[in-house]
N, C-alpha and C positions, 0 to 999 in steps of 0.2 A: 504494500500500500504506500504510495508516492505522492504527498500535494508537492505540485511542480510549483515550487516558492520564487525558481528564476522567472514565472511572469508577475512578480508581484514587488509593488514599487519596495524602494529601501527606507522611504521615510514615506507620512500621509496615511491620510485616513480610505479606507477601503471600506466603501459600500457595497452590503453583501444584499442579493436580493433571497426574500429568503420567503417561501409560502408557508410554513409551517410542516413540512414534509420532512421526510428521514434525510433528504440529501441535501437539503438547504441547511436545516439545523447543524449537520456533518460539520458543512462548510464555515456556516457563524463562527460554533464551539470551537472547532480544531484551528479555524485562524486565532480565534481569540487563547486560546491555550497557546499556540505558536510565539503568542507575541504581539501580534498587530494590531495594532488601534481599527477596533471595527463600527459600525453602525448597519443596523436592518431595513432594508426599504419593502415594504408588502403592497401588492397591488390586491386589490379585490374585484376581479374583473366581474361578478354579480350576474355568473352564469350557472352558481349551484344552488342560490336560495341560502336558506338557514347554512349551509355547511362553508359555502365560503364566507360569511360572518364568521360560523367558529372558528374557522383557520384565520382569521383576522386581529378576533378577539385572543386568539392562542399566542400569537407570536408577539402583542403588543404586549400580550399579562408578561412573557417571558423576558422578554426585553426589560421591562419595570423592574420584575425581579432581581435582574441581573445587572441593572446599571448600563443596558447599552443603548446607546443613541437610536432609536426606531424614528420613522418615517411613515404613513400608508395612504391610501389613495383608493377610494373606489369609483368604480365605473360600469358602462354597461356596453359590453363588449358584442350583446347579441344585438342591439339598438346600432351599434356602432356597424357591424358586421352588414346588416341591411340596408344603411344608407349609403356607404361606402362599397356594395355591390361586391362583399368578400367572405371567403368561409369562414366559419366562429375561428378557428385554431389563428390565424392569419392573422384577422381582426384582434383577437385577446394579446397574441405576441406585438403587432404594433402598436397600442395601446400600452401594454407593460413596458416597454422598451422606450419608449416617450416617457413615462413616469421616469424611471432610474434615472434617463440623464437628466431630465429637472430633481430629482431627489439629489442625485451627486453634483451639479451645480448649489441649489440651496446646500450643501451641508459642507462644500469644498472638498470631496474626494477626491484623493486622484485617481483610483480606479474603480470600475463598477465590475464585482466579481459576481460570476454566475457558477451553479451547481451541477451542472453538465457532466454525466461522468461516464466511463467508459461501454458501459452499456447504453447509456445515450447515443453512444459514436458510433455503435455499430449498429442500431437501430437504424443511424440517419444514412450508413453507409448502404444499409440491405435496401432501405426506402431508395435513395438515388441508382440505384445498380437495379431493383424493377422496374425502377421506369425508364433504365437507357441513360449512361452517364457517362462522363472519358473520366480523366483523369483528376480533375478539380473535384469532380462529384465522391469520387473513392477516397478521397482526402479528408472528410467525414467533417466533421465540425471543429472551425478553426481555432485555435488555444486564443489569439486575440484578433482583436476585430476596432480600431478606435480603441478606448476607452475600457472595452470590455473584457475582459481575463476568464478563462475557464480554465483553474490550476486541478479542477480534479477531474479530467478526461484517464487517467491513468486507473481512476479508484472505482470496486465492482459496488456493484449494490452490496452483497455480500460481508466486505471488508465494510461498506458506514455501519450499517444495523449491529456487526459485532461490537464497532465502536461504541455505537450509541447504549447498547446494552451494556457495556462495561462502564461507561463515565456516566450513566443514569442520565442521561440526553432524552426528555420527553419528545414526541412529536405527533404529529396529525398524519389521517392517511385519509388522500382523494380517492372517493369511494368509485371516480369515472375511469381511474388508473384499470380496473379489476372487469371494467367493459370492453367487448369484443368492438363496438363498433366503429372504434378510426383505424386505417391503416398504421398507425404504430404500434397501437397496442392490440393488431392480430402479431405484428413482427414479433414482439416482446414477449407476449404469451404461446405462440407456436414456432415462429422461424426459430426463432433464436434458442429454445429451449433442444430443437431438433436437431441443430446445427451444434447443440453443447456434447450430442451423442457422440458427433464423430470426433472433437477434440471439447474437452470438458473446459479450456484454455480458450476457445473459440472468441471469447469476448475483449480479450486480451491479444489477440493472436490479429482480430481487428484494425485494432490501434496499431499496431506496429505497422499493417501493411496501410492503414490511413496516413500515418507519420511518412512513412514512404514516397507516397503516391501527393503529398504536397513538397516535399522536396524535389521530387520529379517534375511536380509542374512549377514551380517557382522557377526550377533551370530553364526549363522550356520559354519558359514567359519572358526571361530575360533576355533569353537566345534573339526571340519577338523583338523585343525593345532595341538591342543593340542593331537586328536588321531593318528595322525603323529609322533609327539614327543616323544609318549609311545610306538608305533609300527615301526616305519619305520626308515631307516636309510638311507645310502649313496646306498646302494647295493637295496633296493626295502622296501616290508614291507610284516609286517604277514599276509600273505594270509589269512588264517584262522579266525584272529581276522576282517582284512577288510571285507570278505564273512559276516559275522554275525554284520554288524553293519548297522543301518537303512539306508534308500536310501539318505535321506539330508544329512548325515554325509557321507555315506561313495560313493557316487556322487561326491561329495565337496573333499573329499581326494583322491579320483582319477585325477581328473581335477590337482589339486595343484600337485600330482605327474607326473601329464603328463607336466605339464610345461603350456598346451595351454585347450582354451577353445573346449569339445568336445559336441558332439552333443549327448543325450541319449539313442541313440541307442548304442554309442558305447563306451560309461560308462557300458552299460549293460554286452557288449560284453567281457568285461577286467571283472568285477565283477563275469562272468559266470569261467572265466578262471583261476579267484583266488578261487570260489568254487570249479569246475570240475577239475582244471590241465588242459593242453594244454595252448593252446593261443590264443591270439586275436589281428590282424593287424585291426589297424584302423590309418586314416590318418597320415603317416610321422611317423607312431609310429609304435614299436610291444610290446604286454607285456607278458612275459610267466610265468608260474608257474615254481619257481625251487626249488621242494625241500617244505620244507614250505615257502618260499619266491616269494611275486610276483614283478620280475623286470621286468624296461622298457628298449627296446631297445632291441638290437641282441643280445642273452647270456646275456645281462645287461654292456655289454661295449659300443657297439654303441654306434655314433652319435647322440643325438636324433635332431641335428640341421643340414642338411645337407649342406655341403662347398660350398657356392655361390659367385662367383666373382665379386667384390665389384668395379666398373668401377671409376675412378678417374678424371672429375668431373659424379659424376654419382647417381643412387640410386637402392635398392635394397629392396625387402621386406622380412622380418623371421616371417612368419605367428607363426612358432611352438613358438616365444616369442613373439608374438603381438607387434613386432615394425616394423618402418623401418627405415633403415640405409643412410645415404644425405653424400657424398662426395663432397669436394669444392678445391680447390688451388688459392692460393693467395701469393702475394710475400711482403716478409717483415718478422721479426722473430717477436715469442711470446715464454715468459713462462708460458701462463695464465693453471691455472689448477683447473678445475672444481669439487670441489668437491661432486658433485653428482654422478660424472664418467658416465654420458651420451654423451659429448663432449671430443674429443681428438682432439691433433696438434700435428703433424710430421714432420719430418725435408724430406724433400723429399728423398733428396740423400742417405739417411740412409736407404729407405726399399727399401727389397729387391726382386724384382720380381715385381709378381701382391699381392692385398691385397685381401684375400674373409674373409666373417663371415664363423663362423663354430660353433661349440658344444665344448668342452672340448674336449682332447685325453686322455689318459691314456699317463701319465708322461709327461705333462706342466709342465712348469715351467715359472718363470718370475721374475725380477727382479725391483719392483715397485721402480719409480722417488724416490730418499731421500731417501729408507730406506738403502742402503747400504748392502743388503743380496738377495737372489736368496730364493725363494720359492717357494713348490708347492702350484699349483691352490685349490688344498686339502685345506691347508693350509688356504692360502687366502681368502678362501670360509669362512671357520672356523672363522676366524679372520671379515669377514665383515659380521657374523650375517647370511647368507646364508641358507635357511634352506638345508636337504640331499637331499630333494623330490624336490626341485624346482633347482640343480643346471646342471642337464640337460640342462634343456633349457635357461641358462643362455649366450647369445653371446660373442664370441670369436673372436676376430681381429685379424691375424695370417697372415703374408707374408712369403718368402721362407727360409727364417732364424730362425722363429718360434712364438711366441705368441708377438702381439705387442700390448695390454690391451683386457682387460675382463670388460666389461658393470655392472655397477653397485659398480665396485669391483680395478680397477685401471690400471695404466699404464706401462707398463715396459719402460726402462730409456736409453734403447739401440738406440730406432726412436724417443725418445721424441723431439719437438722444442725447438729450443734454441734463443736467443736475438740476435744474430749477424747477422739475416736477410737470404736471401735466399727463397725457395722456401718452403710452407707451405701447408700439408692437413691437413683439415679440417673436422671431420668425426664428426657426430651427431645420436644419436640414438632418435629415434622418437615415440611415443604412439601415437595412432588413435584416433581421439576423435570427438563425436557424431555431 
């Protein structure tokens, strides 16, 4: 039994989300025995009635007990799941995962650790290998993600509950765990118990070839990047030299220049069009042959992020950059500024119109908080490391007066917050995570 302590900061506080379940509790107690300054964040996604209450009320009583910093939050994930046109599991995980990172901003964490453990990983590994996966997918769930840390991918279910039973560690059991009806939990209760027959290690045996199979692809990825770097620029890349380069490599540099994760078919379908000429529409995208050049989008200007309006308090998803974007207002002034540029604050009164994401235009500009100069998004780009291939799909927050930051990359200084109070958005950009 191994909590992998190298993902976990050397100083700060560590937000642990924790449901009141055997693997959560694991993780609180055994960091907190370790050493580390902890606090519990609970969501109550208000999808089991009475029972997600007492998993509410369980981990707040324990927390009291014990002196540790709690956080909780409820919501209604089935409400949620309906408007936003998404399965419950989907919907409760988006929701949860917006709570943590406003929980570990309010409390100042530096990391938000999840309970994720090695039977989780191979769950997720069986789930992405039925439905058709390469090599990202057999990589199973990643130990960090931002912010996020999962130090017990190495630990069985097996090894917590002995734990818990010997350090007298109470916890709560999801009575929906012990149902047939999601695809995980037929994997959990049949795949995986059958696949224990042939190697009783099988859970563990997992992890290793998941460990594997993301060192595999992270080589591959870079392999990507570097023939990027020699071929491609702002405008597309050598058609020519991508046609002739094997399918891992040049899979892998179509994807990075599409901005989003595409499906094989239609990698194939862009690589047929950078051998033959013509094109190839596939989702949200088009790439054409120009010339010896294969670019993306309409002529290579387009969009590749189409302008969606961003409801204020409200949410919004940009599949083409695998985020999604959380709107909020609140009253009271901040200058807080995040330098990761995933979170922004606005002075209300300052923007203008409606706010939507978008893509880049040809001739942004902006005028980032402190620097005292107007530049283009070009620029910018240049300046924050950006690759050419990836700034496509890079999001763009833009209201009726014009770009009010770019994700990743910074703020303009025109709607920034300021300290003298008033009315404040709140805008967060979001990663999906397993």
């Amino acid at each position: 039994m191994k909590m992998d302590t190298d993902l976990l900061p050397k100083e700060g506080l560590i937000l642990c989300a924790v449901s009141g379940g055997a693997d959560s509790m694991y993780l609180l107690c055994r960091l907190r025995e370790l050493g580390y300054p902890v606090a519990a964040a609970h969501y109550n996604h208000g999808l089991r009635g009475a029972e997600s209450d007492r998993d509410e009320a369980f981990v707040k009583d324990f927390c009291e007990k014990n002196a540790i910093p709690f956080i909780s939050e409820k919501g209604d994930a089935g409400a949620f799941a309906a408007r936003e046109k998404l399965g419950v599991e989907a919907a409760a995980r988006s929701l949860r995962y917006a709570f943590l990172e406003r929980a570990a901003d309010e409390l100042g964490a530096a990391v938000i650790a999840t309970a994720h453990t090695a039977g989780d990983n191979a769950e997720t590994v069986l789930l992405h290998l039925a439905r058709g996966t390469g090599l990202k997918g057999l990589g199973g769930i990643p130990p960090v993600r931002g912010r996020v840390v999962r130090p017990m991918l190495d630990v069985t279910e097996k090894e917590i509950r002995a734990w818990l039973a010997e350090k007298g560690v109470p916890h709560v059991e999801d009575t929906t765990n012990a149902s047939g009806g999601c695809a995980r939990n037929r994997v959990r209760h049949e795949a995986v118990p059958a696949l224990e027959t042939v190697n009783p290690a099988f859970v563990r045996a997992v992890g290793r070839t998941a460990a594997l199979a993301r060192a595999d692809e992270a080589f591959l990825e870079e392999l990507a990047r570097d023939f990027l770097r020699r071929y491609g620029d702002e405008t597309g890349v050598d058609a020519k030299a991508l046609a002739e380069q094997s399918w891992p490599v040049a899979s892998r540099a179509v994807r990075l220049l599409a901005g989003r994760d595409l499906a094989a078919e239609h990698v194939r379908a862009i690589l047929k069009a950078a051998a033959d000429g013509g094109a190839a529409d596939v989702p949200g995208l088009r790439a054409a042959r120009a010339g010896d050049r294969l670019v993306f989008g309409v002529n290579g200007t387009a969009e590749s992020i189409p302008a969606r309006t961003l409801p204020v308090p409200g949410k919004v998803d940009v599949p083409e950059a695998g985020v999604s974007v959380t709107a909020a207002k609140f009253a009271g002034g901040t200058e807080d500024v995040h330098k990761s540029y995933n979170i922004f604050y606005f002075q209300c009164e300052n923007i203008c119109g409606s706010i939507s994401v978008t893509g880049r235009r040809p001739g942004d500009k902006m005028r980032p908080v402190g620097r005292g100069c107007t530049k283009t998004l070009k620029q910018l780009f240049a300046e924050a490391g950006v690759p050419a291939w990836e700034r496509a799909a890079v999001p763009v927050l833009r209201d009726g007066a014009g770009v009010l930051a770019v994700m990743g990359v910074g703020q303009d200084e025109r709607a920034a917050a300021r300290s003298g109070g008033g009315q404040i958005i709140e805008i967060k950009f979001l990663r999906p995570e397993p």
